[in-house]
TIKE-233897 format. One record per residue (C-alpha): residue in one letter; x, y, z. Coordinates in steps of 0.05 Angstrom, whole numbers, padded with zeros to 5 digits, always signed. Example, Ala and Ser with C-alpha at 12.3 -4.5 7.8 and 13.67 -1.06 7.14 Angstrom:
<drenlos>
A+00246-00090+00156S+00273-00021+00143
</drenlos>
This chain:
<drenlos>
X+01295+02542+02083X+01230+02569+02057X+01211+02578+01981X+01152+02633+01970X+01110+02613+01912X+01076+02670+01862X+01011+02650+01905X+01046+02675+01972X+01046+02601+01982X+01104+02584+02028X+01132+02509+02037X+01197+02482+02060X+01249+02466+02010X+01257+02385+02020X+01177+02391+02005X+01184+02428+01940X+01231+02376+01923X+01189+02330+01934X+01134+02356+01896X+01186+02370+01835X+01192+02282+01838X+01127+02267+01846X+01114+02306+01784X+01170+02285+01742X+01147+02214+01757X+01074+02226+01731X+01106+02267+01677X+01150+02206+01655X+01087+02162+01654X+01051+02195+01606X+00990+02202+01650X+00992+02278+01658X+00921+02282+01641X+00879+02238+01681X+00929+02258+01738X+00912+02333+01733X+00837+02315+01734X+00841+02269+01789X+00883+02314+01833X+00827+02368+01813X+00770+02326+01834X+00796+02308+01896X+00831+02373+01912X+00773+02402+01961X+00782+02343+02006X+00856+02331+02011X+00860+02337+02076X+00801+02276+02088X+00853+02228+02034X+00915+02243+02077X+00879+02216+02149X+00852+02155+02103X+00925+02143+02075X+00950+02161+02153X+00895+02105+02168X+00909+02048+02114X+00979+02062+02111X+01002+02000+02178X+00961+01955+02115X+00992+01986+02054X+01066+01986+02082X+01057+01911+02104X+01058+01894+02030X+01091+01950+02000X+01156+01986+02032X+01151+02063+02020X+01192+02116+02054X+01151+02169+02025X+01086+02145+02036X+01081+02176+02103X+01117+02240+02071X+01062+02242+02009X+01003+02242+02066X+01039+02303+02099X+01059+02347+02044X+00981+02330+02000X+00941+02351+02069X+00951+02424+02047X+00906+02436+01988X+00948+02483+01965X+01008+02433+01957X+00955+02395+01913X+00954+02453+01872X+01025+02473+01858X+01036+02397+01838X+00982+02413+01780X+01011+02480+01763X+01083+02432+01761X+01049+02387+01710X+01018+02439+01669X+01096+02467+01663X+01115+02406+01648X+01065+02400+01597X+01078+02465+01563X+01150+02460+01561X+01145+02397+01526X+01089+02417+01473X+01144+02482+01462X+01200+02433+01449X+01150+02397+01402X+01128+02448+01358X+01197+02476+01350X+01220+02404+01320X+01169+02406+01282X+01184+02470+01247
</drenlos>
């Protein structure tokens, strides 16, 4: 099953998913900020940072076990991936400055 973005941006379901818990993750951090600037920066050359991970990623699964490591260098080759995670964190964002400013009231 395909999902079709507003940017005529199609990806498979399981990857929106995906995307949805990477994002709740960074959103539960509290590190929404230097993530969105960091995935900015380094947007234009995703697809250079997933054959690095592809490379260093016999070294980084030796010490850390990660099912979705290999999944995270697939789905973040696409720039375009990159970039709905940001808008996803920018919603995030928004809805929770919305639920703030109603409390406040």
């Amino acid at each position: 099953m395909k999902i079709d973005n507003s940017q005529s941006h199609v990806i498979e379901h399981s990857d929106n998913v995906f995307i949805d818990r990477i994002s709740n993750k960074i959103y539960d951090s509290g590190l929404i900020t230097p993530a969105i600037f960091f995935l900015e920066m380094t947007k234009p050359i995703s697809l250079l940072g997933s054959h690095f991970l592809i490379f260093l990623g016999p070294v980084v699964n030796a010490f850390i076990q990660s099912d979705d490591y290999y999944r995270a260098a697939q789905v973040f080759e696409d720039s375009k991936n990159v970039e709905l995670l940001i808008q996803k964190l920018e919603t995030l964002e928004s809805k929770n400055n919305k639920k703030r400013e109603t409390i406040e009231r």
